[in-house]
C-alpha positions in Angstrom: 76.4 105.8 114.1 78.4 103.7 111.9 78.3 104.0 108.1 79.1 100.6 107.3 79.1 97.3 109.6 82.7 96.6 110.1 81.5 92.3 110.7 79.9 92.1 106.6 83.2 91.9 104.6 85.2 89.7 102.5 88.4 89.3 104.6 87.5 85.0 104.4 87.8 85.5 100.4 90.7 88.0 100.3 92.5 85.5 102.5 91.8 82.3 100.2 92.9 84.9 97.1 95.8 85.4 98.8 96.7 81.8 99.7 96.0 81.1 96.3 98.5 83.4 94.2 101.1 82.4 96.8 101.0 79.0 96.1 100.7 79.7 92.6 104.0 81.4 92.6 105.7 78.4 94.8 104.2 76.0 91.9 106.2 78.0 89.3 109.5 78.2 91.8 109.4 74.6 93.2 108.1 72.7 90.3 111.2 73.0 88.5 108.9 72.7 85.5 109.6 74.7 82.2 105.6 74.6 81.3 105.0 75.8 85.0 107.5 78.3 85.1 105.2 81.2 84.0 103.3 81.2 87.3 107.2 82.5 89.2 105.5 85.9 88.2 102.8 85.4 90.5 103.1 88.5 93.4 103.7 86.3 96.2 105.2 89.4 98.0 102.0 91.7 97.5 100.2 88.5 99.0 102.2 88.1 101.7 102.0 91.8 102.6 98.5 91.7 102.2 97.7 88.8 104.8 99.7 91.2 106.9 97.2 93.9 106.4 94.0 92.1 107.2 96.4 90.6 110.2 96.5 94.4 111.1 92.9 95.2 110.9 91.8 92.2 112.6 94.1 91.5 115.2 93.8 95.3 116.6 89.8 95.2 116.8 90.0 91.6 118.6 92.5 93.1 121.2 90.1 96.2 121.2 86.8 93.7 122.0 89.0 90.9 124.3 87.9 91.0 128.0 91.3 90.8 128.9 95.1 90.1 127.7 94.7 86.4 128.9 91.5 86.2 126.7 93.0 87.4 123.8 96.1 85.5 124.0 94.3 82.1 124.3 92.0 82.9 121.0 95.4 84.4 119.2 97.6 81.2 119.9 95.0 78.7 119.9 94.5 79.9 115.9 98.0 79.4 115.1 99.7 77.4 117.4 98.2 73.7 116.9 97.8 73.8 113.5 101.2 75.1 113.0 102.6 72.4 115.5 100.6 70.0 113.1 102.4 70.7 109.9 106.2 70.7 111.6 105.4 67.0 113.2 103.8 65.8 110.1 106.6 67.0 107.9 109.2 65.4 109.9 107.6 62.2 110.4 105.8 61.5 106.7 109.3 63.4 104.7 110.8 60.0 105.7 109.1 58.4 103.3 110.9 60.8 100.3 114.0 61.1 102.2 117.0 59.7 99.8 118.0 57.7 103.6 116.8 54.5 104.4 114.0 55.4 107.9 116.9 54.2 110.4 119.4 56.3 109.2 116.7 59.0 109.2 115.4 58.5 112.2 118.3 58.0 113.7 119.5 61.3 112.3 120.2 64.6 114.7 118.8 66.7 112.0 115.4 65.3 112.2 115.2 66.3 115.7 116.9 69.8 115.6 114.2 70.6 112.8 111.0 69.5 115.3 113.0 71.3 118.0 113.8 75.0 116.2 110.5 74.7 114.0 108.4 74.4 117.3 109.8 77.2 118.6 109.1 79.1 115.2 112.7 79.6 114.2 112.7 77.9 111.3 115.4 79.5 109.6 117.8 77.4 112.7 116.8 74.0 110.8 114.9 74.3 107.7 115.8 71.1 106.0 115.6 67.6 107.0 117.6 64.5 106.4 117.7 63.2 102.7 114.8 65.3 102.1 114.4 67.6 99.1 118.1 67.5 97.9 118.3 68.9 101.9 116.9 72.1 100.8 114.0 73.5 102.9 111.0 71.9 103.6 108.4 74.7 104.4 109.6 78.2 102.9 106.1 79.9 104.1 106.3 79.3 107.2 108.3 82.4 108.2 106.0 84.4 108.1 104.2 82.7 111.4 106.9 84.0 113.6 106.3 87.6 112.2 102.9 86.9 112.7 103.4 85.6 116.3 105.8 88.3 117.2 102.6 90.8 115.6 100.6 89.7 118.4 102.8 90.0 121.2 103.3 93.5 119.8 99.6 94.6 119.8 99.4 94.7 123.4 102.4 97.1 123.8 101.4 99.4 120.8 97.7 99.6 122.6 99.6 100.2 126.1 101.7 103.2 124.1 98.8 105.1 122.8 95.9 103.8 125.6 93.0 102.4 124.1 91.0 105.8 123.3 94.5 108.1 123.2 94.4 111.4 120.8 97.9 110.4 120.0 97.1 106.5 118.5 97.7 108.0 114.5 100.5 110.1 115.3 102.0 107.1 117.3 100.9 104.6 114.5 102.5 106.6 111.8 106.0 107.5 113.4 105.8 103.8 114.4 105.3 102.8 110.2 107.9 105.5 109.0 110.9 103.9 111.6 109.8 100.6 110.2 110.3 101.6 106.7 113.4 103.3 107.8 114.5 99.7 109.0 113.0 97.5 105.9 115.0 100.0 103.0 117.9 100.1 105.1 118.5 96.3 105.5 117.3 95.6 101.9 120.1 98.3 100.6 122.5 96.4 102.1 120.5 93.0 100.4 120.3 91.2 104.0 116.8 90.2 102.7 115.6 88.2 105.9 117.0 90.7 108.3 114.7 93.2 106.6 111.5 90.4 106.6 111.9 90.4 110.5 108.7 92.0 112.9 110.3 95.9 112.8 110.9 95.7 108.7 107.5 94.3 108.4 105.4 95.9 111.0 105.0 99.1 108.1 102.5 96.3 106.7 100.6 95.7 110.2 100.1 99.4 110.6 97.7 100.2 107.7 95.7 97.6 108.8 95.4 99.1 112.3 95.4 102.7 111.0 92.1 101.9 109.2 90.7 100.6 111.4 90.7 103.1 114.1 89.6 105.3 111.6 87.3 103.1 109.8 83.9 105.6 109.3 86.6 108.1 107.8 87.7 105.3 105.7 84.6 104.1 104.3 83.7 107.3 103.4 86.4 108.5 101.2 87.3 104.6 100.1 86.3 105.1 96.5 89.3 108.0 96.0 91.4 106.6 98.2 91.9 103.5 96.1 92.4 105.4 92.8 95.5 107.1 94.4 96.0 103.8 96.1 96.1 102.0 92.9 98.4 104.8 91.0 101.1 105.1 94.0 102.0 101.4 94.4 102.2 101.4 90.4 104.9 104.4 90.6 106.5 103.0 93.9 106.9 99.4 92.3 108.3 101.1 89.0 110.8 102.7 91.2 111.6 100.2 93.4 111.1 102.2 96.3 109.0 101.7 99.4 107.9 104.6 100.5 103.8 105.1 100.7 103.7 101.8 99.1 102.8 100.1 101.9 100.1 102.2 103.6 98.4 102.0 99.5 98.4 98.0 99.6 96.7 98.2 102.8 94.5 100.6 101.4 93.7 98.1 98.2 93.3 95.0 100.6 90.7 96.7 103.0 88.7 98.8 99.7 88.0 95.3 98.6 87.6 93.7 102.4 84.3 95.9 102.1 83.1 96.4 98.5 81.9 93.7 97.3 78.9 92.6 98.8 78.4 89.2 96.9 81.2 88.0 98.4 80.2 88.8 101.9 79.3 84.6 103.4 82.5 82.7 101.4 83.4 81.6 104.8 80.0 80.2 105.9 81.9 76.8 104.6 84.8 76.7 107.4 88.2 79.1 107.0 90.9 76.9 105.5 93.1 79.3 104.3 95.5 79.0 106.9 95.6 75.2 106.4 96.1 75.7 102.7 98.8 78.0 103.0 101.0 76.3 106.0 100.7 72.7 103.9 101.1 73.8 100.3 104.8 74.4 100.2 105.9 70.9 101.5 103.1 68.8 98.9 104.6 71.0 96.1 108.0 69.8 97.0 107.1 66.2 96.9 104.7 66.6 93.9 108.4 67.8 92.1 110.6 65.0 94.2 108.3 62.2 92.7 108.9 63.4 89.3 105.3 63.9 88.8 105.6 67.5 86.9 108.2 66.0 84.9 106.9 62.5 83.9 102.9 63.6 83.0 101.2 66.5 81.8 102.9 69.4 84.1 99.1 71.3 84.0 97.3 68.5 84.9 100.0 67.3 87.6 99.6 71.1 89.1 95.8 71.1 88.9 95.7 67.6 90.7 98.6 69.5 93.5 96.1 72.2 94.0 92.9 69.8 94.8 95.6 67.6 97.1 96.5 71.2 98.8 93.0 72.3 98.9 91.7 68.5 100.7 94.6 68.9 103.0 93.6 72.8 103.9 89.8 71.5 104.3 90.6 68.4 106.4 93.1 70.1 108.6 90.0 72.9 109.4 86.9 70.3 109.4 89.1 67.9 111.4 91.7 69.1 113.6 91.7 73.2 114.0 88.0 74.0 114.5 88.2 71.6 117.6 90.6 73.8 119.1 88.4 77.3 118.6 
């Protein structure tokens, strides 16, 4: 018998938390405002890491209940893909209007269609910037983390296939599996090539926690309450020392303790899930909230309370309107 029912939990709020101190921290990067500058300190690594986590939990126990690896693929892509397709085509087409170019010599432009071309195929960091567009700096920062995330679930299939779906070796595999990924991620950050480290084997020690708990979720749930004090204490002393060590095992340890805590919070996503559109749109409305001059020329508070509700209505519409229909 199960202690707890693994489908009442708060992963819909934890994800719009997430979302939410992520583009907090872009508004006090990308604003270029003094006022707005406070909100850089905003963990929008912990975040990150953290939708990585619940990516973890959720991604193994969908694999775990598909009928098959065709099933599961569909439901996978058909979350990210379209919307994701949305935000590069909208981008490239409504950027024109910002662009420093007049809309022929935009459109006219190679870049414009080198950056639908490597942004469809999820490599953004081929041609991040468009024409005229943002003093040509990149348009959507965030969205890196989709092709970790894609290559996540491509990866699921083979972990499952190396440990079987009931093998005594799955935590023994899982864990060996985190430690070489570690291994990578502190090796390539020592040498400070950053997004060589932020690729699928640096950042696959942030996947694994989410899985390990899962597998072992009764265990979890019954010893959650101490395993989130030493939780809370390690990632203090590993973040003090700048190392990553247990770090990331702890996070995912904070992130699910909370996925199934608080009970309160148990229906916030009876009204749709539009984290995903908030966080794939925010990065580009930010951008043109700062090209427009509108932090520097009114109230920069007001300006980035009035960019929130715009990336909020964007996030809703692009759920209500255009990603439910493909579910």
């Amino acid at each position: 018998m199960q202690m707890q029912d693994i489908t009442k939990n708060n992963f819909d709020f934890i994800r719009v938390l997430l979302a939410f101190i992520v583009f907090v921290g872009h508004l006090g990067t990308l604003s270029a405002s003094k006022d707005l500058k406070i909100f850089e300190h905003s963990p929008i690594e912990i975040a990150v890491f953290g939708f990585f986590v619940v990516s973890g939990f959720l991604i193994a126990r969908s694999y775990e209940r598909s009928s098959s690896l065709k099933s599961y693929l569909k439901k996978r892509i058909l979350r990210i893909v379209p919307a994701y397709l949305l935000v590069v085509f909208l981008c490239a087409i409504l950027l024109s209007l910002v662009s420093k170019l007049s809309f022929y010599e935009y459109f006219t432009n190679t870049q414009v269609y080198k950056y639908l071309f490597w942004n469809s195929l999820f490599l953004n960091f081929k041609a991040p910037w468009l024409p005229g567009v943002f003093g040509n700096q990149a348009v959507n920062g965030a969205l890196w983390t989709l092709k970790v995330e894609m290559c996540y679930y491509f990866c699921v299939p083979l972990l499952f296939l190396l440990f079987g779906k009931n093998n005594k070796y799955r935590n023994i595999s899982l864990i060996i599996i985190y430690f070489l990924s570690l291994i990578y991620l502190n090796y390539f950050e020592s040498l400070n090539k950053i997004s060589l480290a932020k690729q699928i084997p640096g950042v696959l020690c942030y996947f694994i926690p989410g899985m390990l708990i899962y597998f072992n979720f009764d265990k979890f749930i019954k010893y959650k309450n101490p395993l989130f004090i030493v939780a809370v204490i390690t990632v203090w002393i590993d973040l003090i020392f700048d190392i990553k060590l247990i770090s990331p095992i702890m996070i995912g340890v904070i992130v699910l303790y909370i996925a199934y805590s608080f009970k309160f919070l148990n229906n916030f996503g009876k009204y749709g899930d539009f984290t995903y559109g908030i966080y794939i749109f925010h990065f580009p409305i930010i951008r043109t909230f700062t090209t427009l001059g509108l932090f520097e020329d009114y109230n920069p508070f007001v300006m980035a309370l009035v960019c929130m509700l715009v990336v909020i209505g964007v996030g809703v519409s692009s759920w209500h309107f255009y990603e439910k229909k493909f579910l």
